[in-house]
C-alpha positions in Angstrom: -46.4 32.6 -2.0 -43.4 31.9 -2.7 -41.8 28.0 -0.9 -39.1 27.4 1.1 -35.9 27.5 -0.8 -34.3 24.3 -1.3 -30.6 23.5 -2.9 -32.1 23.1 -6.1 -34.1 27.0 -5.9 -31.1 28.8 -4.2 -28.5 30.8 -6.4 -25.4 28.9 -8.5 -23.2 30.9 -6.2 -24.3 30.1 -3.4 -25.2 26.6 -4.3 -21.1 26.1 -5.0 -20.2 27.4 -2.0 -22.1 24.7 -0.3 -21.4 21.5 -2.5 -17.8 22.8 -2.8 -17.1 21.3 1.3 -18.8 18.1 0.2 -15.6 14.7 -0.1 -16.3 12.8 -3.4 -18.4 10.5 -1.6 -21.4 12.8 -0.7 -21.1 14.6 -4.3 -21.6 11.2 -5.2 -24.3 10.4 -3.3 -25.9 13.9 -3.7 -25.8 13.9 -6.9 -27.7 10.4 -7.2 -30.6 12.4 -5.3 -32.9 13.2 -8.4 -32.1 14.3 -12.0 -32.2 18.1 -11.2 -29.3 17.9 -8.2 -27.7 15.4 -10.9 -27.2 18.1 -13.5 -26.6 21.2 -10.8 -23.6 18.8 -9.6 -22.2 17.8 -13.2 -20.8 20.7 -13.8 -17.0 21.6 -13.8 -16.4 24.3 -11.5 -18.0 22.2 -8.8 -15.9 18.9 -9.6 -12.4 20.7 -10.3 -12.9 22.0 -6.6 -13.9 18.6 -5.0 -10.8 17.0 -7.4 -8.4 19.6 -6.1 -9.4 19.1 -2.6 -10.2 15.7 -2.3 -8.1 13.6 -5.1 -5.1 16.1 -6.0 -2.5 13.2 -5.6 -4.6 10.2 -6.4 -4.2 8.9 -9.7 -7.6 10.0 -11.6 -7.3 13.6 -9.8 -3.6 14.0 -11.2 -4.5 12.6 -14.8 -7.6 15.4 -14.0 -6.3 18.3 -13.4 -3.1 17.9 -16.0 -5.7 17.1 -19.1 -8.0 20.4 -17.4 -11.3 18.0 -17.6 -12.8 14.5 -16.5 -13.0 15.8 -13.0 -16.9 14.1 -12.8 -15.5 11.0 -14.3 -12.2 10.7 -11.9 -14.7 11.3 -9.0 -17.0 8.4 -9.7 -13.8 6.5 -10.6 -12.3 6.6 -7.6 -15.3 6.0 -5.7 -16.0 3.0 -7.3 -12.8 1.3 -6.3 -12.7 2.9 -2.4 -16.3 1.2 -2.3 -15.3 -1.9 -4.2 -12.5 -2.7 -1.8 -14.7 -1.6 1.7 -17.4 -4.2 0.5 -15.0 -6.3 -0.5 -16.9 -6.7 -4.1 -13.9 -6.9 -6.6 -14.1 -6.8 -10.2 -12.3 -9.6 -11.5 -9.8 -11.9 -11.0 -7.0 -13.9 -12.8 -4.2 -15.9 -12.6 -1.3 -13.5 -14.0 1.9 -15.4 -14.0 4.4 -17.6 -12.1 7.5 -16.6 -10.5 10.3 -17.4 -7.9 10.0 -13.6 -6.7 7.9 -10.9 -7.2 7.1 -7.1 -6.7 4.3 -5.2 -7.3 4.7 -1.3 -7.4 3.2 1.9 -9.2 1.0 -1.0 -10.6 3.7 -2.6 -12.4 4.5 -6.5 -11.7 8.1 -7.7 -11.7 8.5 -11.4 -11.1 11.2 -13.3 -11.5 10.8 -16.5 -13.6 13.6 -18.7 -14.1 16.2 -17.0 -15.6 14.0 -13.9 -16.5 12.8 -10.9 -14.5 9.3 -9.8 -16.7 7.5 -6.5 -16.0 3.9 -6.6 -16.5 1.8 -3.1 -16.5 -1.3 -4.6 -14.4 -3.3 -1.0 -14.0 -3.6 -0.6 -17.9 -3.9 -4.6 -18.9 -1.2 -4.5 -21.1 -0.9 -6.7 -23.9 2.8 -7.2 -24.1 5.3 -7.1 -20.9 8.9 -6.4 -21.0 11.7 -9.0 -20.5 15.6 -9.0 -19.0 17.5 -11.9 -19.7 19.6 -12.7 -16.3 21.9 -14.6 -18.5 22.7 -11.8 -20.5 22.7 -9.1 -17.7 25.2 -10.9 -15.2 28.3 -11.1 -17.7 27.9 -7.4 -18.1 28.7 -7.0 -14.3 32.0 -6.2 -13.2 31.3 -8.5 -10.1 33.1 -11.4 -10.3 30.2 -13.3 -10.2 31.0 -15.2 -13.7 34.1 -16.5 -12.2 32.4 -18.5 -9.4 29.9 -20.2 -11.2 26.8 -18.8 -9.7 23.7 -19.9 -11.1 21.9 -16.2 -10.7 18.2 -18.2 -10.6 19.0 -19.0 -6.8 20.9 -16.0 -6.3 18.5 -12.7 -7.4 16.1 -11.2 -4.9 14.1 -8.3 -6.4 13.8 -5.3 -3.8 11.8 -2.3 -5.4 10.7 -0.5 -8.3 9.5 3.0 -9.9 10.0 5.3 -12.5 11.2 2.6 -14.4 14.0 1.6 -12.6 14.7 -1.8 -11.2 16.8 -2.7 -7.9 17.1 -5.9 -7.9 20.1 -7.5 -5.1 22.9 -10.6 -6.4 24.0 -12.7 -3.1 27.7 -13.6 -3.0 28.3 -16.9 -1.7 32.2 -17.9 -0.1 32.5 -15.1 1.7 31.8 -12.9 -1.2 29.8 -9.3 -1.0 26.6 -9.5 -2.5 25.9 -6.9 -5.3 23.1 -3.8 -5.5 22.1 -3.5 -9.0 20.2 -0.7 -10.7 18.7 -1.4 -14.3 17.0 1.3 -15.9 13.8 -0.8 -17.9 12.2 1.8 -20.0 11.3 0.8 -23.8 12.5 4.0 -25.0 16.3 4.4 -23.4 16.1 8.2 -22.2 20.2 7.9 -20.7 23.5 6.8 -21.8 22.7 3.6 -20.2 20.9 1.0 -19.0 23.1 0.2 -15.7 22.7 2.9 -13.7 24.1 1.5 -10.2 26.4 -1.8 -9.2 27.7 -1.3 -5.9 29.4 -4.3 -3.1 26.8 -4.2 -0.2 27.0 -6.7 2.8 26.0 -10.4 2.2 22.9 -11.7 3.9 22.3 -8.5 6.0 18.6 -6.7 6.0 18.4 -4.0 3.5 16.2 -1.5 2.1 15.7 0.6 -0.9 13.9 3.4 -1.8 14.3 5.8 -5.1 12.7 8.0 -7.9 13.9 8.3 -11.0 16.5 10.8 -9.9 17.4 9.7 -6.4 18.0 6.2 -4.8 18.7 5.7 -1.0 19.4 2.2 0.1 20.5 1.1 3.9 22.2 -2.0 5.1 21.6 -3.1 8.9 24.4 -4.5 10.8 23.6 -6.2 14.6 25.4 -6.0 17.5 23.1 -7.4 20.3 20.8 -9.9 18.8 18.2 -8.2 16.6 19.3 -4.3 17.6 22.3 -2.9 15.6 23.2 -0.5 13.5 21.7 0.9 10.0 24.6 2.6 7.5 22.4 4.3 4.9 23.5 5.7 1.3 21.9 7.9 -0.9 23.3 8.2 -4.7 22.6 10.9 -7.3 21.1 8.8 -10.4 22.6 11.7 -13.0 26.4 12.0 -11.1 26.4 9.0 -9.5 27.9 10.7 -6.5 27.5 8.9 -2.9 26.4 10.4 0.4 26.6 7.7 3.7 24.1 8.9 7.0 23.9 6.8 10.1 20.4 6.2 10.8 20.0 7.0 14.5 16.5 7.0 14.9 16.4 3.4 14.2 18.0 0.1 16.0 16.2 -2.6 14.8 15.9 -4.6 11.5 12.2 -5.5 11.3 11.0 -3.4 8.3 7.2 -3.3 8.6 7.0 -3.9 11.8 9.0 -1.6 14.0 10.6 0.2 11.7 9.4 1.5 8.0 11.2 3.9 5.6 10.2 6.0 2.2 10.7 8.6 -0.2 9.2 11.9 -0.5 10.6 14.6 -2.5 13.6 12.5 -2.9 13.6 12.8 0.6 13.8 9.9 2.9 11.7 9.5 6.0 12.6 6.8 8.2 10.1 5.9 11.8 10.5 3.3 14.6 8.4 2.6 17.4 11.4 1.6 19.5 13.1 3.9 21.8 16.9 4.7 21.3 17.3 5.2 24.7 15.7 3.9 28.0 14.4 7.2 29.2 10.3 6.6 27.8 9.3 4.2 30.8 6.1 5.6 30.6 4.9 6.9 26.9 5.8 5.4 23.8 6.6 8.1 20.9 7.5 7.5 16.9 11.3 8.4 16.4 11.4 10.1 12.6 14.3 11.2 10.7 14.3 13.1 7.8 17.4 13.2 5.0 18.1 15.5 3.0 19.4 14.6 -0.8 23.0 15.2 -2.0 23.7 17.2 1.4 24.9 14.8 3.8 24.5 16.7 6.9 21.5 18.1 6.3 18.6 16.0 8.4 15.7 16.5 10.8 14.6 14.2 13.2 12.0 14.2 16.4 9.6 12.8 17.8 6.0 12.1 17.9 3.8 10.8 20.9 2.3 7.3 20.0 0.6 6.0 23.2 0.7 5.5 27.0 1.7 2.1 28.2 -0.7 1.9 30.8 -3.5 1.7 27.7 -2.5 -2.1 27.9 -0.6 -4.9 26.1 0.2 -4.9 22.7 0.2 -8.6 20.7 3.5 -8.2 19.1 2.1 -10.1 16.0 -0.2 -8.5 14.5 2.1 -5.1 14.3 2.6 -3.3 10.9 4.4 0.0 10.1 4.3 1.8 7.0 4.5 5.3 5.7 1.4 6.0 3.1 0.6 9.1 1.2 -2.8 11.0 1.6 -5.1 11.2 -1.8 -5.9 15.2 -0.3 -2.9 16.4 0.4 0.0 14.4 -0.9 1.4 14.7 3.2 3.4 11.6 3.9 1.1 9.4 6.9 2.7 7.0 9.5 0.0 4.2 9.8 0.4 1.9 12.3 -1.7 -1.7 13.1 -1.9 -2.4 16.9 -4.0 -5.4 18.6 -4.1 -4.2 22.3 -6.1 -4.9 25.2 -7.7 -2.0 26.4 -6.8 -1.1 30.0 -5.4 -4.9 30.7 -9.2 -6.0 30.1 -9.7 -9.9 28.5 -11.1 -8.3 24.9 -8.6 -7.2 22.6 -8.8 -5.9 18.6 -6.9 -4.0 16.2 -6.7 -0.6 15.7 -5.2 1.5 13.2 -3.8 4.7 14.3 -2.4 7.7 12.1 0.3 10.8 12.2 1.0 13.1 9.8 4.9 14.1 9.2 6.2 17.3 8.3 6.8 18.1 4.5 10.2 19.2 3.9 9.2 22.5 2.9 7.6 22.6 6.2 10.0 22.4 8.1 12.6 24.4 6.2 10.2 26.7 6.6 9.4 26.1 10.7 12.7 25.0 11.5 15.4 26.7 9.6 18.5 25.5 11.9 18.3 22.2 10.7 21.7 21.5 11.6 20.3 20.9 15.3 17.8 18.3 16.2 14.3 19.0 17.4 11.5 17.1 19.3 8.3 17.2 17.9 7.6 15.6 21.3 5.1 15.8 24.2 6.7 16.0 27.5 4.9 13.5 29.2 1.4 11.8 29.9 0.3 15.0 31.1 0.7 17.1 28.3 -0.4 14.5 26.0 -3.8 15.3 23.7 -7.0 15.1 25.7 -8.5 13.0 23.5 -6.7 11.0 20.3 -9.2 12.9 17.9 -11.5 9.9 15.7 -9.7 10.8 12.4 -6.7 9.9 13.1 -7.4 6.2 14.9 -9.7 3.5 13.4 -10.8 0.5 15.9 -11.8 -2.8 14.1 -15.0 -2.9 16.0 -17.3 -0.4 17.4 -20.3 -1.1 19.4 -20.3 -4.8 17.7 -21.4 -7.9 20.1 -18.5 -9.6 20.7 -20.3 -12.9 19.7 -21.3 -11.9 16.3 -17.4 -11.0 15.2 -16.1 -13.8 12.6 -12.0 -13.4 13.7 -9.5 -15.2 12.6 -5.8 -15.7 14.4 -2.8 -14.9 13.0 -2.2 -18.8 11.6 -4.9 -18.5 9.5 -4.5 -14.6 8.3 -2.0 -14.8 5.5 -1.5 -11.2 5.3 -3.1 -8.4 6.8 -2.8 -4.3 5.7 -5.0 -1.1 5.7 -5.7 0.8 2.9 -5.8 4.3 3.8 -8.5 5.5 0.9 -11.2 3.5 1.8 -10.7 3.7 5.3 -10.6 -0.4 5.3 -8.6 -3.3 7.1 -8.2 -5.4 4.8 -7.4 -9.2 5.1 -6.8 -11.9 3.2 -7.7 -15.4 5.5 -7.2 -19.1 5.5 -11.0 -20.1 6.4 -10.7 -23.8 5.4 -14.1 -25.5 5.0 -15.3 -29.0 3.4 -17.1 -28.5 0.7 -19.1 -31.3 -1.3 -17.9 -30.4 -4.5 -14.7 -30.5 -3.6 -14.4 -34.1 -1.8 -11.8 -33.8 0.8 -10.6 -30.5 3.4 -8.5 -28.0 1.8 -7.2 -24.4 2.3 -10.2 -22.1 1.3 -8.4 -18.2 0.3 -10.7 -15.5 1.3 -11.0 -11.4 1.5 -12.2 -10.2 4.8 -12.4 -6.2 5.1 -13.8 -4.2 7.8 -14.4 -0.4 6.9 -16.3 2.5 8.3 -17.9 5.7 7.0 -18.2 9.5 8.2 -21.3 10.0 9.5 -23.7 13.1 9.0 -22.4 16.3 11.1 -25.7 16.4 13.0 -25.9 14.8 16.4 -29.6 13.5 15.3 -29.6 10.4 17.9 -28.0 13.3 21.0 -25.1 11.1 21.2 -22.9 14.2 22.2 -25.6 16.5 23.5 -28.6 18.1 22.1 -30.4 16.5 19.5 -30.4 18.1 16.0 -26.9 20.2 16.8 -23.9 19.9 15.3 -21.1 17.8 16.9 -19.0 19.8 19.2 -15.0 20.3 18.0 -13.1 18.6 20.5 -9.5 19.9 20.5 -8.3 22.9 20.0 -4.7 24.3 18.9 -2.2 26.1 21.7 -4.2 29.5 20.6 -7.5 28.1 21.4 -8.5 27.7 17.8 -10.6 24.8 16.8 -8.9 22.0 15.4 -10.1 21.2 11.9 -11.8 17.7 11.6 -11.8 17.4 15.8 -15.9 17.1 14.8 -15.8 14.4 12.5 -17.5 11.7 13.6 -17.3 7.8 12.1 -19.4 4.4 12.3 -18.4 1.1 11.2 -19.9 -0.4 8.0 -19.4 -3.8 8.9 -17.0 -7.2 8.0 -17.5 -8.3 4.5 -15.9 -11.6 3.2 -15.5 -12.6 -0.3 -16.5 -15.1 -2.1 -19.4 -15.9 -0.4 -20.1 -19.1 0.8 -22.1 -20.5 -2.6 -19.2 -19.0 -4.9 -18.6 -21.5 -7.6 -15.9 -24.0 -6.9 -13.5 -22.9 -9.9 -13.6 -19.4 -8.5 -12.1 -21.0 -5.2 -9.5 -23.1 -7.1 -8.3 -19.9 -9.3 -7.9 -18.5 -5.7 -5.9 -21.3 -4.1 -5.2 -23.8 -6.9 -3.7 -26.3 -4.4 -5.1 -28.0 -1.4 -2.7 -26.0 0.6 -2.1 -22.8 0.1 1.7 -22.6 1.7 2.8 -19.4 2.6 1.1 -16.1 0.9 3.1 -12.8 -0.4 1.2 -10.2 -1.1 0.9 -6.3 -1.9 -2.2 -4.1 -2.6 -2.0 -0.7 -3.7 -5.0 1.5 -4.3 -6.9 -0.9 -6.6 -5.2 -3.6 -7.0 -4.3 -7.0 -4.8 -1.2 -9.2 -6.2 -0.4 -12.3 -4.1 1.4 -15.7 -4.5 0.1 -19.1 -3.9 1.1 -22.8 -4.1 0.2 -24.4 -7.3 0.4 -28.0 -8.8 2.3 -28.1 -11.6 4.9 -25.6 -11.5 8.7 -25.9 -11.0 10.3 -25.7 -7.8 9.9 -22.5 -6.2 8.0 -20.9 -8.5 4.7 -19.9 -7.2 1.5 -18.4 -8.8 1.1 -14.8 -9.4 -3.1 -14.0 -8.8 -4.3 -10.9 -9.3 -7.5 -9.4 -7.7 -8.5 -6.1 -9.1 -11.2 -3.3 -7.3 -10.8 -1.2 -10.6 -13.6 -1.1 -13.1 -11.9 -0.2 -15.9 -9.4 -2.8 -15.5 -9.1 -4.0 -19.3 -7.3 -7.5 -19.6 -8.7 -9.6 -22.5 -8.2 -12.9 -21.3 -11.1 -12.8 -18.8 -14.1 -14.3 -19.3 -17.4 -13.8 -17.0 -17.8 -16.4 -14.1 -21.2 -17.4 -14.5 -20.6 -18.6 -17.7 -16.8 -20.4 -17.1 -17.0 -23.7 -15.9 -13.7 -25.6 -15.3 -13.4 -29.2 -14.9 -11.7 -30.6 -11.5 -9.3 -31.9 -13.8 -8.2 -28.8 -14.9 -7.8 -27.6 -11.4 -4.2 -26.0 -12.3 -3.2 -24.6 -16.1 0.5 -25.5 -14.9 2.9 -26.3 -16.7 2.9 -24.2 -19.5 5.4 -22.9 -21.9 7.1 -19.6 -21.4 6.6 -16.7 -24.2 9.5 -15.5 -26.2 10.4 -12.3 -26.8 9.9 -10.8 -30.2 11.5 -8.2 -31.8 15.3 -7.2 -31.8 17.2 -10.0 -29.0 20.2 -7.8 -28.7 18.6 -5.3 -27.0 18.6 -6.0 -23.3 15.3 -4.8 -22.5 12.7 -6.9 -24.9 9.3 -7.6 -25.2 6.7 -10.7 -25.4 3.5 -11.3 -25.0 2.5 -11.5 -21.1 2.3 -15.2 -19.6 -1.7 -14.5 -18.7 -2.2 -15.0 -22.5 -1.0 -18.9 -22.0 -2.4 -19.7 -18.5 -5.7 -18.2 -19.5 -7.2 -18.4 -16.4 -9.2 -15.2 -15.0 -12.8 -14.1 -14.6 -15.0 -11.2 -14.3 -17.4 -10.6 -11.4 -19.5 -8.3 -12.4 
């Protein structure tokens, strides 16, 4: 007699057809089963599907799909780094540079350093990083700035960067406009020149950029009553040079990040606020979007979206953050949103991150054609609101924990705070200061606190939504009573992790926060990687360390040595001060190269 078929006795075809709904994280877990289900599952049909559905716009599906193989490898890549950051298990650790000011985007690292701006490729380790000389770039301006003497150390501040192209703001001092300048910092020059924008912009008013390599938009806010006012945006052609100026109406207040975010899609640029441009929403809260169009300056959609009812409960006001992420599935741009509420007005109160989808613009050229009139993408009221906010699209720091066992920290002592939207993780960095015996005295103790959760199996075994051993019930459907997709997905927390943990050698807490206090911290993380800045001994006056903390393992920088086998004396506490590289090569081109300042601090380990 022949058994009962299993997954690994049933047809290929049919076989696909089932693995092909698995994310990467049960083909992962699937496939570590046994050694039959891990050779049925390596095989490229299977993986190209999961890549195209799961990881299309994430960096190992894209590099995937173009090369047409390494679909197993970019799964298992990628899963590695979600699960290295929800554990909060990095890979390594170093002390990259020192700087005044710093970005880090598309995993490149600009940071100002005295009179330099250096651009370090962080996701590849690279072995040499690329140098502008501010000296040599300011008497090239037709600014005026020579004339007054401005010393351009005190007077940069770096504002974004992609596809090569650095924004970087001059403030004028005396009345003077400040100055928006555009450097185009590729190695190989692919236009007629480097200087690609130098425009007068406001002095000492919020601003915000956003561009590709064939688009910029850039915004200046000016108040009227206290912190509400007005936002004048611009968008410039990067091959004509030609300027088109919108008035941002969906938006009336200047705190990017927290009220108000903006970014690119498409060279199209999506702006949302929380706050209402009018005083008609007494009762429901919605995000007010804008879409604008490139090069056609009258060409925009706006709307809104329902956020919440204000009789859910307070909000604390200082623990909001705004931003506009991109999904690794689908490419859609995502407004994420941190709230700490109390529930209903009771005395408990958390965080919770929700989520919205925005249109594409080729959705809604295609859904709403007459784009020269406005539209409301909005519920009428609290009736008409969803049923039920569907578990996908909110994420609650805690679920069904005992309040007592929850290791919080208030906003004093959280230095920054984000979410990263792969791993389904908040993710913290906090100031838990402790005395330690090695150490000898009290002193600011750096340390990564994440909270993530996980989908949980489709059927109801426990009979949490009805009978045992069923499928969980959809809960929403769509105005034509069709079920919506993912309204069954249900989640559960996989616990607060904190790293390093408590008997973590002490140099590994020094590389973290070299100095007994860690002053204020900057930070950004992207999908694998946490850059931040921290007070060190040693170092000129403003300058601050650079520390990176990487969740990728194939980070390659070769520098780092392994922990368990690094001791540093207490001496040694800092590598400040150290001697900055020269560039080699040709000096009279304006965009040189060196070797990367890691190579002389020398201070970085691996964890595992």
């Amino acid at each position: 007699m022949l058994g009962a078929p299993s997954l690994t006795t049933i047809p290929f075809d049919v076989f696909y057809m089932i693995v092909t709904f698995l994310d990467g994280v049960d083909y992962v877990h699937l496939s570590h089963t046994n050694s039959t289900l891990y050779l049925l599952l390596d095989n490229d049909l299977i993986t190209r599907k999961i890549v195209e559905k799961e990881l299309a716009y994430s960096k190992e599906g894209r590099a995937a799909l173009i090369d047409q193989s390494g679909y197993r490898s970019a799964i298992l890549h990628r899963f590695k780094i979600n699960e290295a950051v929800a554990t909060a298990t990095p890979y390594a650790v170093a002390m990259l540079a020192f700087a005044t000011d710093f970005l880090f985007q598309q995993g490149i690292l600009c940071y100002q350093v005295e009179h330099e701006i250096r651009l370090l490729d962080v996701h590849h380790g690279g072995r040499r990083e690329r140098l502008l000389d501010l000296h040599e770039i300011i008497p090239r301006l037709d600014s005026g700035l020579v004339a007054t003497g401005l010393d351009p150390i005190n007077q940069v501040t770096l504002l974004y960067f992609k596809d090569e192209i650095l924004v970087f703001r001059i403030e004028g001092s005396g009345g003077q406009n400040s100055w928006l300048i555009a450097i185009d910092t590729a190695l190989q020059q692919t236009r007629r020149k480097r200087l690609l924008l130098q425009r007068p912009i406001p002095s000492s008013t919020p601003i915000f950029v956003r561009h590709t390599r064939s688009y910029l938009w850039y915004g200046t806010f000016t108040a009227t009553h206290g912190s509400q006012g007005r936002w004048v945006c611009y968008g410039v052609d990067m091959a004509t040079n030609e300027f088109i100026a919108v008035d941002l109406d969906c938006a009336v207040d200047w705190e990017i990040g927290r009220t108000l975010c903006f970014d690119m899609y498409q060279d199209h640029l999506y702006a949302v606020s929380t706050l209402p441009t009018t005083d008609g929403d007494e009762n429901h809260s919605f995000y007010h979007w804008s879409c604008y169009s490139p090069r056609q300056k009258d060409q925009k959609w706006s709307g809104l979206i329902w956020r919440r009812e204000h009789r859910e409960g307070p909000i604390n006001e200082m623990w909001m953050w705004l931003s506009i992420q991109f999904d690794e599935s689908t490419g859609r741009p995502t407004i994420t949103e941190c709230r700490r509420e109390w529930p209903n007005g009771s005395s408990e109160n958390y965080r919770t991150h929700y989520f919205a989808s925005l249109y594409t613009p080729a959705e809604l050229r295609l859904k709403y054609p007459s784009w020269r009139e406005n539209f409301n993408e909005a519920i009428g009221g609290p009736e008409n609101r969803p049923k039920n906010r569907l578990q996908r699209y909110y994420h609650p720091e805690y679920e069904n924990e005992d309040p007592g066992q929850r290791q919080e920290f208030i906003a004093a002592y959280t230095k920054y705070h984000c979410y990263h939207f792969g791993a389904s993780t908040f993710f913290d960095i906090v100031n838990d200061s402790r005395n330690r015996a090695d150490w000898g005295r009290s002193r600011d103790r750096l340390r990564l606190r994440t909270i993530s959760r996980k989908r949980i199996c489709p059927t109801d075994g426990c009979g949490i939504a009805g009978e045992r051993g069923l499928l969980f019930p959809s809960t929403q459907s769509d105005a034509d009573s069709r079920l919506i997709e993912g309204s069954d997905a249900r989640f559960a927390s996989r616990g607060m992790h904190m790293w390093p943990p408590e008997d973590a050698p002490a140099e590994l807490y020094r590389l973290l926060c070299p100095s007994s206090c860690s002053g204020k911290v900057r930070a950004f993380l992207d999908d694998r990687t946490l850059i931040y800045s921290v007070a060190s001994p040693g170092l000129p006056p403003d300058h601050l360390a650079i520390n990176l903390i990487s969740f990728d393992p194939m980070l390659h920088i070769p520098t780092l040595l392994p922990l368990s086998t690094s001791k540093t004396p207490h001496h040694q506490e800092s590598p400040f001060p150290v001697a900055l590289t020269k560039p080699t090569g040709s000096i009279k081109r304006l965009v040189k190269e060196t070797d990367p300042l890691y190579c002389v601090i020398n201070r970085g380990y691996w964890l595992r």
